[in-house]
matplotlib code that plots the C-alpha trace (Angstrom):
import matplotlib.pyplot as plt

x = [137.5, 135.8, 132.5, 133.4, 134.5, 131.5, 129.2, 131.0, 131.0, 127.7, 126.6, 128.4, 125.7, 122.9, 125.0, 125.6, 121.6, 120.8, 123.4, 121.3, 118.0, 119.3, 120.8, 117.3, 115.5, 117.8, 117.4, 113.8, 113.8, 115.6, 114.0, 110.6, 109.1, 108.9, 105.4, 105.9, 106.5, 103.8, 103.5, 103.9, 100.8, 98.7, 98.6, 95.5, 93.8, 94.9, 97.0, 100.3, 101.8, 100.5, 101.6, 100.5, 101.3, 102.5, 104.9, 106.8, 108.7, 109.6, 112.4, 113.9, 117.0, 118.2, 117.3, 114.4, 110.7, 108.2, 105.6, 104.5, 102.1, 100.8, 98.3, 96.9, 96.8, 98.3, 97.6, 98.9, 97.9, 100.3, 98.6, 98.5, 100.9, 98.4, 97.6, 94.7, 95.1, 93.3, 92.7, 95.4, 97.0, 99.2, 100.8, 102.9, 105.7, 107.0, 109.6, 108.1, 104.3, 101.6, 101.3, 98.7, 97.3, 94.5, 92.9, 90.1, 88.7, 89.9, 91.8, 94.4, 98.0, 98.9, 102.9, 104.8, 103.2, 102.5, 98.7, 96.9, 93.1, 91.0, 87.7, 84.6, 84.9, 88.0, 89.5, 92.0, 93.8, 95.8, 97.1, 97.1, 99.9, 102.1, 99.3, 96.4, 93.6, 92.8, 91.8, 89.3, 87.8, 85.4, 84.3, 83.5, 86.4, 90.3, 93.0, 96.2, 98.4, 102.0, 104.3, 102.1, 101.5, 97.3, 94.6, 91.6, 88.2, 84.8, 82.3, 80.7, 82.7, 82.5, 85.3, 85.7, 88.8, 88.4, 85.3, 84.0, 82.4, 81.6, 80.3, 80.9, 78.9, 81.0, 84.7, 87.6, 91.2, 94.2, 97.0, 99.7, 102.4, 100.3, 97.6, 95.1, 92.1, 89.5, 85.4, 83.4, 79.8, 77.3, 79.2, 77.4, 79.2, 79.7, 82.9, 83.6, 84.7, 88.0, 88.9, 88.5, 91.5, 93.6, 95.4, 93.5]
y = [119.0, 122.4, 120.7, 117.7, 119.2, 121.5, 118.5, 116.4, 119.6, 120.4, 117.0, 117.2, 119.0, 116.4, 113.5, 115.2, 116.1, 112.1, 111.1, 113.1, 112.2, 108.6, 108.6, 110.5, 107.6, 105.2, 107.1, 107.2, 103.6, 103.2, 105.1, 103.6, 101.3, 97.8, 96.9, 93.6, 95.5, 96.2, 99.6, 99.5, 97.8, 100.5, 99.3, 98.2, 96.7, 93.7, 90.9, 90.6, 88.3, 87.2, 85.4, 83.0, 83.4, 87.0, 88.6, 92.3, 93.8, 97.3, 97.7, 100.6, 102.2, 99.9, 96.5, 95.8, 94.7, 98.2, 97.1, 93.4, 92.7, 89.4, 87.8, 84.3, 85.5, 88.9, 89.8, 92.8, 94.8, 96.2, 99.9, 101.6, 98.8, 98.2, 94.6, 92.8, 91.1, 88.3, 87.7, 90.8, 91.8, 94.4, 93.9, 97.0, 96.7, 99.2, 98.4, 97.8, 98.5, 95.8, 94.8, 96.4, 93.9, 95.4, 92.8, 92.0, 88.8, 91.2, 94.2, 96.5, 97.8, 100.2, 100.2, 101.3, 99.5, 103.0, 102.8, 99.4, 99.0, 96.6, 95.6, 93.0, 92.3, 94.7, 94.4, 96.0, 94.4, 95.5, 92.9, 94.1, 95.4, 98.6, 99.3, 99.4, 96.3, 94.6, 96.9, 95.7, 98.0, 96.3, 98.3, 97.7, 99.8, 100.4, 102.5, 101.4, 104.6, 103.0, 105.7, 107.6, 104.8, 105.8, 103.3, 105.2, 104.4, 106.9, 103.8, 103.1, 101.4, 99.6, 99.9, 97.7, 98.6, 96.3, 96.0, 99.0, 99.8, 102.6, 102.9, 106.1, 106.5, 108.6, 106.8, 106.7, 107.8, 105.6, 106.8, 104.3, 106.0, 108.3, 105.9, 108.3, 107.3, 109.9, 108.6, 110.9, 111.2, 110.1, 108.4, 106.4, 103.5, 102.8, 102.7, 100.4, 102.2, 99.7, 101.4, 104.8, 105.5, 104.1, 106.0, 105.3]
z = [15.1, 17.1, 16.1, 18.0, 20.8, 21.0, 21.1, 23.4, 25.7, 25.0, 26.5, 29.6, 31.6, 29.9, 31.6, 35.0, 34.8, 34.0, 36.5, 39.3, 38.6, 38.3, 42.0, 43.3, 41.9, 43.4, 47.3, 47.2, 46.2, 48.7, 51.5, 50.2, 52.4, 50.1, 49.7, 51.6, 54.4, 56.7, 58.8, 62.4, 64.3, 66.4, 69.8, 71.1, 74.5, 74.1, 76.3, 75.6, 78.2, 81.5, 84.9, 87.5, 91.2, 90.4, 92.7, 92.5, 95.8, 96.7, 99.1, 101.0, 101.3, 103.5, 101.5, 103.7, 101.6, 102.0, 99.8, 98.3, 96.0, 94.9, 92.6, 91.3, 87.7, 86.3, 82.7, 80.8, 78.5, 75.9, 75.0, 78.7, 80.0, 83.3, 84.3, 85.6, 88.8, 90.4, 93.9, 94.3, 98.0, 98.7, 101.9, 103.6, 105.9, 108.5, 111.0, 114.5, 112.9, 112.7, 108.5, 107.0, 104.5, 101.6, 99.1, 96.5, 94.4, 91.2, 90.9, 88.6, 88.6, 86.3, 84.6, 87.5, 90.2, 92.1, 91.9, 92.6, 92.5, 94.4, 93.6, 95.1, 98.7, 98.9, 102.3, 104.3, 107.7, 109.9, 112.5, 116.4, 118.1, 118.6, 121.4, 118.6, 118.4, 115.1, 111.9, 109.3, 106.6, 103.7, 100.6, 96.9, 96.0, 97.5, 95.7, 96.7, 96.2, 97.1, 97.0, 99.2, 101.8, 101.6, 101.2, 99.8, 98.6, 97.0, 98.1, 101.4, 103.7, 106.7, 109.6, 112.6, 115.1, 118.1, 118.6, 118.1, 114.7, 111.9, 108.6, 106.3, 103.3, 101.1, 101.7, 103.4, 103.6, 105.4, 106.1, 106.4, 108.3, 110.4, 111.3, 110.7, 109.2, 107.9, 107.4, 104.5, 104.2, 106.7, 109.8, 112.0, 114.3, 118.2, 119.9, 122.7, 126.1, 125.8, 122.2, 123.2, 124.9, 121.6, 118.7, 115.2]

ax = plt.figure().add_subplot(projection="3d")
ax.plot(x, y, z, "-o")
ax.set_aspect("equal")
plt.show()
């Protein structure tokens, strides 16, 4: 009878040992990703959705549209989440200021819609009033940079307020709510004696 009950003591640790290495087989099977199941997908440059006539607003405190921008086509890109814009235009609004309008045949946004690029026959207008004539810059190349209120570009560009009319080889800066507009590079232009008593 005591060698019975030695053995069947005697084999209570082997069971408890086989009991745990049973149930640590059965979690890492079941941790284990199933061979069916494929890892996650890198992301990569690619399309993964896309608009026509694209339109996003931005509005101020009190409600009222600060910044629109529009497109023909947007398509975006799923690794850096910035789209591709055609025929793009960024229109700013300030109460009792002309609009300020800045365009391209193509351009980019990136995720947030802070930053928008305009590119080939990049334009921007702002209409007349508030005292000032007409504005019209042209350029390769304009950086929209929205929270800012700036309109920037590294290319030549070619400025025409009234009629008078300046190039600058090296850029430009814009500034939106002051009005001031900065010329890089080599400047070279005329101004008309009936724009030179004006603000920028």
């Amino acid at each position: 009878m005591n060698g019975e009950k030695f053995r069947l003591t005697s084999l209570v640790p082997l069971v408890c040992v086989a009991a745990l290495a049973l149930f640590t087989w059965w979690l890492l099977q079941a941790v284990k990703p199933h061979e069916k199941e494929e890892a996650p997908r890198p992301l990569t440059h690619t399309p993964d959705y896309f608009a026509d006539n694209f339109s996003v607003s931005e509005l101020d405190q009190s409600g009222a549209t600060q910044y629109r921008l529009t497109a023909t086509h947007m398509v975006h890109y799923e690794d850096d989440e910035n789209s591709d814009l055609t025929l793009p235009a960024v229109r700013a609004f300030q109460p009792g200021k002309p609009i300020v309008t800045a365009t391209g045949l193509r351009g980019t946004v990136n995720s947030d819609a802070s930053i928008v690029n305009l590119y080939d026959n990049a334009r921007i207008l702002r209409a007349a009033g508030d005292g000032d004539p007409e504005m019209q810059a042209d350029s390769e190349h304009f950086r929209v940079l929205v929270n800012d209120d700036v309109i920037l570009t590294e290319k030549p560009v070619k400025l025409r307020r009234g009629q008078s009319v300046m190039t600058a080889t090296n850029g430009m800066n814009y500034n939106n709510v002051t009005r001031v507009i900065q010329l890089y590079g080599n400047v070279r232009g005329a101004i008309a004696p009936a724009d030179s008593g004006g603000a920028s």
